[in-house]
C-alpha positions in Angstrom: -29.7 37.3 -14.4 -27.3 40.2 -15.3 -29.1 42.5 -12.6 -28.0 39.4 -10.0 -24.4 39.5 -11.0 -24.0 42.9 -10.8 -25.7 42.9 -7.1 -23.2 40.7 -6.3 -20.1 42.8 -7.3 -20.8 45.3 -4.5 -22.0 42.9 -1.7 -19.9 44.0 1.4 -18.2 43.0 3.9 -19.9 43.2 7.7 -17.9 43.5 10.8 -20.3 43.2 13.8 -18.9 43.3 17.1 -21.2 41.6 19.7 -19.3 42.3 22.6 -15.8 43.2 23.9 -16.0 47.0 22.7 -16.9 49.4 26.0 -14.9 46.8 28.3 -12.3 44.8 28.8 -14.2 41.0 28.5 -16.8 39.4 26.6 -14.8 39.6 23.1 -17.0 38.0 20.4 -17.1 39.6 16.6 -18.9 38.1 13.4 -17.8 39.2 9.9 -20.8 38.3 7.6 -20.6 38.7 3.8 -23.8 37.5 2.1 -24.9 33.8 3.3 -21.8 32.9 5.9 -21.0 33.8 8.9 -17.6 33.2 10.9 -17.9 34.5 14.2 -13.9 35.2 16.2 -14.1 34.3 19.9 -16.8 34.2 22.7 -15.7 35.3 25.8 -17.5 36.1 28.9 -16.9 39.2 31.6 -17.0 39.1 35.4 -19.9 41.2 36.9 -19.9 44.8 38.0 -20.1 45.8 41.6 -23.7 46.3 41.5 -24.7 43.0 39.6 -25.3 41.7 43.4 -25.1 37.4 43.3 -24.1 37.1 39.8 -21.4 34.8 38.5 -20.4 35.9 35.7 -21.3 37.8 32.1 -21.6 36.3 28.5 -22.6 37.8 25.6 -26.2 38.0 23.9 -26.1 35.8 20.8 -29.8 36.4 19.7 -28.2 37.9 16.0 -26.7 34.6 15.3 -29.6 32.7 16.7 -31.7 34.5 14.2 -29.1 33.7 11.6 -27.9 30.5 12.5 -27.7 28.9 8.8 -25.4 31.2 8.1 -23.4 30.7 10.7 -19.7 28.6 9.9 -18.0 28.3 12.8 -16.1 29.9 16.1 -12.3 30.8 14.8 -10.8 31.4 18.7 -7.5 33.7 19.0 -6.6 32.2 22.1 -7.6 30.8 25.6 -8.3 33.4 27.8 -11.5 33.4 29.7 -12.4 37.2 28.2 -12.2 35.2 24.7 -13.3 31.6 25.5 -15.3 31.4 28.7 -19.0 31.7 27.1 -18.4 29.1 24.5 -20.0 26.2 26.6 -22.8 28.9 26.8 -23.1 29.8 23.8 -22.7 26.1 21.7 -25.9 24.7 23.4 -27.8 27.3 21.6 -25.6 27.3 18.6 -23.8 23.9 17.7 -21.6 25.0 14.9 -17.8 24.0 15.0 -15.0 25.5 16.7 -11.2 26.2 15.2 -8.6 26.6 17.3 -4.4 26.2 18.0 -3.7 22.9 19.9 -3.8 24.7 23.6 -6.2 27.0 23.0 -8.3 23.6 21.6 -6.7 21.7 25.1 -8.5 24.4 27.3 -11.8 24.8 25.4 -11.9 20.7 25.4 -12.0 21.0 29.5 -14.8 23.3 29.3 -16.9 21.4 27.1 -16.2 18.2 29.1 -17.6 20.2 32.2 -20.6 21.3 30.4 -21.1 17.4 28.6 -20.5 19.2 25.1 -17.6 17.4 24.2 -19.6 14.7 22.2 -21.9 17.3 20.0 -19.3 20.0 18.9 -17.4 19.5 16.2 -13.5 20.8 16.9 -10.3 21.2 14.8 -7.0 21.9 15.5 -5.4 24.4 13.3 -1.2 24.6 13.1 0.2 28.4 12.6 0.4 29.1 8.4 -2.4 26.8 8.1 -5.7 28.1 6.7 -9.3 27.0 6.7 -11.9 27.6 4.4 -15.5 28.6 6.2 -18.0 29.5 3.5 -17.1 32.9 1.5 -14.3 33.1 4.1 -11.0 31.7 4.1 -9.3 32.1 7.6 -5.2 31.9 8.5 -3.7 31.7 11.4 -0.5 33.6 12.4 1.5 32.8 14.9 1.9 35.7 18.0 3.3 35.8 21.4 0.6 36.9 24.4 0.9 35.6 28.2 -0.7 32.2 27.1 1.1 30.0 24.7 -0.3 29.2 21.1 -2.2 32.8 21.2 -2.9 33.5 17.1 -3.6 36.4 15.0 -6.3 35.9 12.0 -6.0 37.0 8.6 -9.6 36.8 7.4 -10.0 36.4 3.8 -13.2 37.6 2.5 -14.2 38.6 -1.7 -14.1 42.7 -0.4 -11.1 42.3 0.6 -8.6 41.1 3.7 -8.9 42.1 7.6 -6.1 41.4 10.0 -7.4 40.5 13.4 -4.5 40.8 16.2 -6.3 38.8 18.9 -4.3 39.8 22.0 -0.5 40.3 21.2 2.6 41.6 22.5 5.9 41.4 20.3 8.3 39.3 21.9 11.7 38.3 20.7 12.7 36.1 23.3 9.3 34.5 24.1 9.4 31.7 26.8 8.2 29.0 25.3 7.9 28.5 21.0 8.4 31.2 18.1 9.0 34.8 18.2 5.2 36.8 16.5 5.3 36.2 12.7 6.0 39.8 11.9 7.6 38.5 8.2 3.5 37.3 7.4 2.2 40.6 9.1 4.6 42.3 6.2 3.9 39.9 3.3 0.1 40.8 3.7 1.2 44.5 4.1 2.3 44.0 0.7 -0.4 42.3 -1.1 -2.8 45.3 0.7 -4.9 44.8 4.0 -8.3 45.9 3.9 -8.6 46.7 7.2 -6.7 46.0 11.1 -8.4 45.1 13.8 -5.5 45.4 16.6 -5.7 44.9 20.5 -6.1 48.2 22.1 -5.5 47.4 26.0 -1.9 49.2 26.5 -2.5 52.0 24.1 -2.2 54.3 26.3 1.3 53.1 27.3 4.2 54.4 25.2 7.5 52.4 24.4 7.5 48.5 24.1 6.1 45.7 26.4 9.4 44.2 28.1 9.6 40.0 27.1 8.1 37.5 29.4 12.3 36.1 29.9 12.4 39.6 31.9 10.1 38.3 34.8 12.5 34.6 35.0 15.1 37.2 35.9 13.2 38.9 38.1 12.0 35.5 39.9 15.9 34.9 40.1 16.7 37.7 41.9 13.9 37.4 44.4 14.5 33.4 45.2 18.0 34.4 45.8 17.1 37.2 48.6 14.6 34.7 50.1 16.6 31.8 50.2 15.2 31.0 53.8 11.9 31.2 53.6 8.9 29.3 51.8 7.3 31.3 48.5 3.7 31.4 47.2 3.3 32.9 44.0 0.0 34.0 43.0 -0.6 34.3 39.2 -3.3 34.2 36.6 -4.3 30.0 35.9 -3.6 30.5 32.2 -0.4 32.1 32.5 1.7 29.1 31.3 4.7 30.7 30.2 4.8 32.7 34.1 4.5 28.8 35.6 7.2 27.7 33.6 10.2 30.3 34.5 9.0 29.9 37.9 9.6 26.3 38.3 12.8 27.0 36.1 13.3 28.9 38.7 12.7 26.7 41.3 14.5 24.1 39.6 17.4 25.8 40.2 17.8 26.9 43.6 16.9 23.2 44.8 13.1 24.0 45.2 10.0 21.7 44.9 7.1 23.1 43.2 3.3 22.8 44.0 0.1 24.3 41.7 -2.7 25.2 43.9 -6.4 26.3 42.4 -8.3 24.0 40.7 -8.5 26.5 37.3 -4.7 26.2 37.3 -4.2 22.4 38.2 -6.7 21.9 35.0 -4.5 24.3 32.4 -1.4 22.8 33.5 -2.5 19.1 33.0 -3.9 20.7 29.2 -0.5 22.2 29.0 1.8 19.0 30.0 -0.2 16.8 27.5 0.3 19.2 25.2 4.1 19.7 25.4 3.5 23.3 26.1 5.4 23.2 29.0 8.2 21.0 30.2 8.9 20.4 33.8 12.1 18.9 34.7 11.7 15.4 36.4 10.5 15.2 40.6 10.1 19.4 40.5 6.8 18.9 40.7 4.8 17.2 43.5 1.4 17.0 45.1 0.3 19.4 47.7 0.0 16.5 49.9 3.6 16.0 49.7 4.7 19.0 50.4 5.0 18.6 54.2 7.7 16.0 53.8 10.1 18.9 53.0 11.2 21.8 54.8 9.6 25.5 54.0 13.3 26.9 52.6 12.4 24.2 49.2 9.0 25.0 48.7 7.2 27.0 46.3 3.6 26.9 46.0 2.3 28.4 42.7 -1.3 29.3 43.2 -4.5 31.3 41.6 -6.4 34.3 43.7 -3.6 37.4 42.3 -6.7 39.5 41.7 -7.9 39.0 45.1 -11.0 36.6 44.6 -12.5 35.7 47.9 -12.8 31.8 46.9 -9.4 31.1 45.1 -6.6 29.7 46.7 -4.2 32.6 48.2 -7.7 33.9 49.6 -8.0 30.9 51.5 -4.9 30.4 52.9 -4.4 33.9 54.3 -7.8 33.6 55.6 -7.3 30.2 57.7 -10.0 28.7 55.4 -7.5 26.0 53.1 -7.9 22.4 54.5 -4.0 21.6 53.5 -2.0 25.5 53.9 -1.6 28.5 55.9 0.4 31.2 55.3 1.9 33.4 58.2 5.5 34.4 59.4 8.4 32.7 57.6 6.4 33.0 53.9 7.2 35.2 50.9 4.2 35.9 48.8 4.8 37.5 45.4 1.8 39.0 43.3 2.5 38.1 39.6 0.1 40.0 38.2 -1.1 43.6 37.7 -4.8 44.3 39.3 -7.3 44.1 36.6 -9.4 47.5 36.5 -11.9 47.4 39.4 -10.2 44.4 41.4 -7.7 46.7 43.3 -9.7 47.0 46.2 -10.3 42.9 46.6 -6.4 42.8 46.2 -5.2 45.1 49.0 -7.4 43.7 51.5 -5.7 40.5 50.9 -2.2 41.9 50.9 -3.2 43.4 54.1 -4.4 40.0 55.5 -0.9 38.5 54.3 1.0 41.3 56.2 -1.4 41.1 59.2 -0.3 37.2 59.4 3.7 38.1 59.2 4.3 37.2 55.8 6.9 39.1 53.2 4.6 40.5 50.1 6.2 41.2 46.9 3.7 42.9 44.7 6.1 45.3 42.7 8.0 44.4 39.4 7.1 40.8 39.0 4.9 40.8 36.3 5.2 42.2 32.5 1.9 42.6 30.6 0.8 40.4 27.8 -0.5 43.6 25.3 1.0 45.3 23.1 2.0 48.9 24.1 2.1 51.9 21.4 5.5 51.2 19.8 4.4 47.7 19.0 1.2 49.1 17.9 2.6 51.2 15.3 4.9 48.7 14.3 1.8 46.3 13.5 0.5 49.2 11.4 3.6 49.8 9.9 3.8 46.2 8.6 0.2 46.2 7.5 -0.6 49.3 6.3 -4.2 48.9 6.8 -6.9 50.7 4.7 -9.2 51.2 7.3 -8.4 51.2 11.4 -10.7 49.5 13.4 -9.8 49.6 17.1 -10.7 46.7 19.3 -10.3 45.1 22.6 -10.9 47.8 25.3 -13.1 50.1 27.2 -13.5 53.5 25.2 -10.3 55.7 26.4 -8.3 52.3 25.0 -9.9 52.7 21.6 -9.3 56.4 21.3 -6.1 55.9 22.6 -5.4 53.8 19.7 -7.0 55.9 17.6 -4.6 58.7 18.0 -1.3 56.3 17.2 -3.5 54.9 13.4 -4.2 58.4 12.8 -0.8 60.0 13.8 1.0 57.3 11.6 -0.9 58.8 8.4 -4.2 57.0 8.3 -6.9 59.3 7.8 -9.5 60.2 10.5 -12.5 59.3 8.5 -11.4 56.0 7.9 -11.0 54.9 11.4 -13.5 53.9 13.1 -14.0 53.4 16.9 -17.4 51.1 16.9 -19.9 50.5 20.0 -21.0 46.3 20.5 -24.4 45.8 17.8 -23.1 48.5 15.2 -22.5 46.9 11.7 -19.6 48.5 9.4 -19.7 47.5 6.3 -16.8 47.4 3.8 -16.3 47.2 0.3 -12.9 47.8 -1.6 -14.1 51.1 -2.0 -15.8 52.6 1.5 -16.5 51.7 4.5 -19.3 53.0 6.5 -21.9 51.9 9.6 -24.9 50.5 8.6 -27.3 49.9 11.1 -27.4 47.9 14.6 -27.8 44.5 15.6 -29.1 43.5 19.5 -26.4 42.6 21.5 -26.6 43.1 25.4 -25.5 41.3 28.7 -26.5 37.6 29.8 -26.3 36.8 33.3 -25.7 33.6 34.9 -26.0 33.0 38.3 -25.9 29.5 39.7 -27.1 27.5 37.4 -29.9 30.1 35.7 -28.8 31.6 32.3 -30.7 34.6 31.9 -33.2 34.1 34.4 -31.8 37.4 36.3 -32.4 40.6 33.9 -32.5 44.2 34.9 -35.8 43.7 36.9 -34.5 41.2 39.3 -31.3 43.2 39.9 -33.0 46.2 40.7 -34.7 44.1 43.1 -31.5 42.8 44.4 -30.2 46.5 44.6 -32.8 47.2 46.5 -33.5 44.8 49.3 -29.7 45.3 49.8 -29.7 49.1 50.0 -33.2 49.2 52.4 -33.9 46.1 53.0 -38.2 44.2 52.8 -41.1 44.7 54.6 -43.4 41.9 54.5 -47.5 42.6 55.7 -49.5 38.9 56.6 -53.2 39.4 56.9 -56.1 37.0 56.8 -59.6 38.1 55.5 -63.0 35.9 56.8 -64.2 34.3 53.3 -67.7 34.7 54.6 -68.3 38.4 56.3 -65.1 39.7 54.6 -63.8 41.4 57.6 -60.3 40.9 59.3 -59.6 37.4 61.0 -56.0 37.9 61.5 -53.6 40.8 61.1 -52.1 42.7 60.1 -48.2 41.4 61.0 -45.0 42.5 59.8 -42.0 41.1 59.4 -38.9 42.9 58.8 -35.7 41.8 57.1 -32.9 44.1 56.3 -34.7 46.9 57.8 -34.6 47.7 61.4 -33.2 45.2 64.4 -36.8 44.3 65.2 -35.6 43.9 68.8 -35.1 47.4 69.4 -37.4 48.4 67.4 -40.9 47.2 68.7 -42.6 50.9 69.0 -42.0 51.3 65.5 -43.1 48.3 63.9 -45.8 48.6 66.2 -47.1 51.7 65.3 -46.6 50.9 61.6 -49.0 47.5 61.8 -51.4 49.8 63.7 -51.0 51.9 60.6 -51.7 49.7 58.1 -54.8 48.2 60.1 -56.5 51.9 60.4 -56.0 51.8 56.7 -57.0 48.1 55.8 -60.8 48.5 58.2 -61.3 52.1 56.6 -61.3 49.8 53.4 -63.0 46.9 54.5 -66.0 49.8 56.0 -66.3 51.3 52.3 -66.9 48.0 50.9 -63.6 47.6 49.1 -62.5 43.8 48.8 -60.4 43.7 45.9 -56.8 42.6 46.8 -55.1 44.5 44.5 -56.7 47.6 45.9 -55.6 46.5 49.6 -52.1 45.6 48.7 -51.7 49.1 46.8 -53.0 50.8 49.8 -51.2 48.4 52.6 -47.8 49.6 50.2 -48.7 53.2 50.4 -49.8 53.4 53.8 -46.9 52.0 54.4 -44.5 53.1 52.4 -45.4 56.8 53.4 -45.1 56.2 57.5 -41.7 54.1 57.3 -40.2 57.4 54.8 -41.6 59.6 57.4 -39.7 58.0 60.4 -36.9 56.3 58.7 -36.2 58.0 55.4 -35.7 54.6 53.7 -37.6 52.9 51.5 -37.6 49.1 52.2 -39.3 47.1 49.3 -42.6 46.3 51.1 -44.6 42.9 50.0 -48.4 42.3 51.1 -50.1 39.1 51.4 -53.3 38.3 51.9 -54.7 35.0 53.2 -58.8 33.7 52.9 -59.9 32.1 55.5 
């Protein structure tokens, strides 16, 4: 019994990031210590260039599958896609409860209504200071500012110790909506001693301070007031709240009426309303219907598509393809926003469709990020005085970044650690260290499949789009096994057929020297004719084409 105890005394503490380290996206972290598990955030990423048809990316939860009686609950930061958007995913597989702040709760509720998981997952509501007690953890929230209202920072208590987990933070004073960050609890758990601090690492790189949201309500004032004549869009992100709110502020005030276009943003808005996160002085706001009883000089349409995505909103208005709205000469579009890492492309194409139609675009100066840059970083570090740094939130040159400002403020080097998505750290009062791996990976869902495309089908996809398919129909006489039909091709991808009838010509003649040179030897197996068909093939298209098309046999009996 005594051997037990003393076991016991040095379990540790495991941090185990599943996703979100490598990339901006996909956050989702467990901390286990001994037989629970509380898992912070499940987010999904968008898909690379060359992830050809897929919707989007959510993380592989096959360590918590495997564990699942362990597992406590989701404890969610706040409701951004990169930290949300796989839990309707995620909760079919695992149905454990979810703890979140009342919007953050409001926005998860539409996603599980979507996905008819609102009746099987158990949810709470948690208020800022309040705590909740998931197995050997205890979990508080603390109250942070971040471009979406009722964004939280988690101190997780555990028996080695306590980590500080930022979530996504800026420090504002002046924050548009609610409180100013809780930096008074950030320094009364500095005191008491902090195990370890996870902090947001996305502006690390930048040095100084994040300006406050209030700066961009100015900004919108200026710009309403030199476009007093002309109707305005402005594209944002959906989840943006507090952004919505200064604009129709502004709005408010120079006279305008106010639309929200984009289904994603229509949806947080209603969540947001409901929940008193926003208030919206009286007849400002009216249906996109109704906007063509009033003349362009008092409209503003807020709408979704800032980073460019061919099916929002601003996409389809510059491109003509909106049933209600068009954009062209006499509008003002202003991108409040900053192109995410990889969209820029997708962006100017449509700021160069918006120009091409006659419209004013405003891309510069009306947007202030939601992240932390470094002086806030090392403020946060200041207040907590962290044992042990553990970088998070970022693709690689975030985390170092981050790792430069812990280290120069006096933590030392071998007690910071940058970790990789399936590495296990495990902490005790008196070390930390990595411990072994866990798999973690990507899930893809396209359509409705979850999964069902993996690295083989994507190669495939990579493939028929870079050299397009081949297929070879031939029929074989059951009887005398000789050939009855064939052999034809088809091409797709390839070659315009059209112009191209001496070589497909000479490559069925080809493959029908090959096939009877088979047939004569007494060689029936398919497999063996499809091989050869493919290499046959395969060799005389390289010859004259130098591509490689993916080539597909079939074989008919007859």
């Amino acid at each position: 019994m005594k051997k037990k105890k003393e076991n016991n005394s040095v379990s540790g503490l495991k941090i185990i990031p599943l996703g979100g380290l490598e990339q901006i996206g996909m956050n989702i972290t467990a901390f286990e210590y001994e037989d629970s598990i509380v898992v912070v955030d499940c987010g999904l990423s968008f898909p690379a260039d060359d992830m050809l048809g897929i919707d989007l990316v959510i993380p592989d939860v096959t360590y918590l599958k495997d564990n699942v009686d362990k597992v406590k609950g989701f404890v969610i930061t706040h409701g951004h896609e990169d930290h949300i958007g796989a839990l309707p995913y995620v909760l079919r597989e695992l149905n454990v409860p979810v703890y979140a702040t009342r919007l953050t709760m409001g926005i998860i509720e539409n996603k599980l209504t979507e996905h008819n998981l609102l009746r099987s997952t158990k949810r709470k509501v948690v208020k800022f200071g309040q705590s909740i007690n998931l197995g050997k953890f205890r979990i508080e929230f603390i109250k942070t500012n971040h471009s979406i209202v009722d964004a939280a920072a988690l101190a997780i208590y555990s028996p080695a110790g306590v980590v500080v987990h930022t979530g996504d933070f800026k420090v504002d004073y002046t924050p548009v909506f609610g409180d100013a960050i809780d930096l008074q609890r950030f320094a009364e758990l500095g005191k008491k001693g902090v195990l370890a601090l996870m902090c947001d690492s996305t502006n690390a790189e930048r040095p100084g301070f994040t300006p406050s949201e209030k700066t961009v309500g100015r900004t919108f004032d200026t710009l309403f007031e030199e476009h007093k004549n002309t109707r305005i869009f402005v594209a944002t992100f959906a989840s943006n709240v507090d952004r919505v709110q200064q604009i129709i502020n502004t709005a408010y005030k120079f006279g305008r009426k106010v639309a929200v276009e984009g289904r994603s943003m229509v949806n947080i808005i209603d969540t947001a309303m409901k929940l008193e996160c926003i208030s919206i002085p009286d007849n400002t706001l009216v249906d996109i219907d109704q906007m063509k009883n009033y003349p362009s000089e008092k409209q503003v349409i807020i709408t979704t598509g800032s980073q460019g995505e061919s099916m929002a909103a601003l996409s389809r208005m510059a491109n003509n393809m909106h049933r209600k709205i068009t954009i062209g000469a006499g509008d003002t579009v202003i991108f409040s926003s900053n192109p995410i890492p990889g969209n820029e492309k997708s962006v100017t194409k449509i700021i160069n469709e918006l120009l091409r139609k006659g419209a004013d675009v405003i891309f510069q100066d009306a947007h202030v990020s939601g992240h932390a840059c470094q002086e806030e970083i090392k403020l946060i570090y200041t207040l907590i005085r962290p044992k042990y740094a553990i970088p998070v939130h970022g693709e690689y040159k975030h985390l170092t970044a981050q790792a430069k400002i812990a280290a120069s403020l006096g933590i030392e080097k071998d007690h910071i650690f940058i970790l990789s998505s399936g590495d296990v750290l495990e902490l005790t009062k008196e070390q930390a260290k990595v411990t072994g791996k866990v798999p973690v990976g990507a899930i893809l869902v396209d359509g409705l499949g979850v999964g069902d495309v993996g690295n083989v089908v994507l190669r495939d996809r990579q493939h028929l789009a870079e050299d397009g398919i081949m297929i070879v129909v031939m029929s074989l006489d059951k009887v005398s096994g000789l050939l009855a039909a064939g052999p034809d091709i088809v091409s797709r991808g390839f070659v315009y057929v059209k112009e191209s009838d001496e070589l497909i010509e000479e490559a069925r003649h080809t493959v029908d020297e090959a096939i009877q040179s088979c047939l004569d030897k007494g060689i029936t197996d398919w497999g063996k004719l499809k091989s050869t068909t493919k290499d046959v093939l395969g060799d005389y298209v390289w010859k004259k084409t130098k591509r490689r098309p993916m080539i597909l046999p079939i074989i008919m009996e007859v």
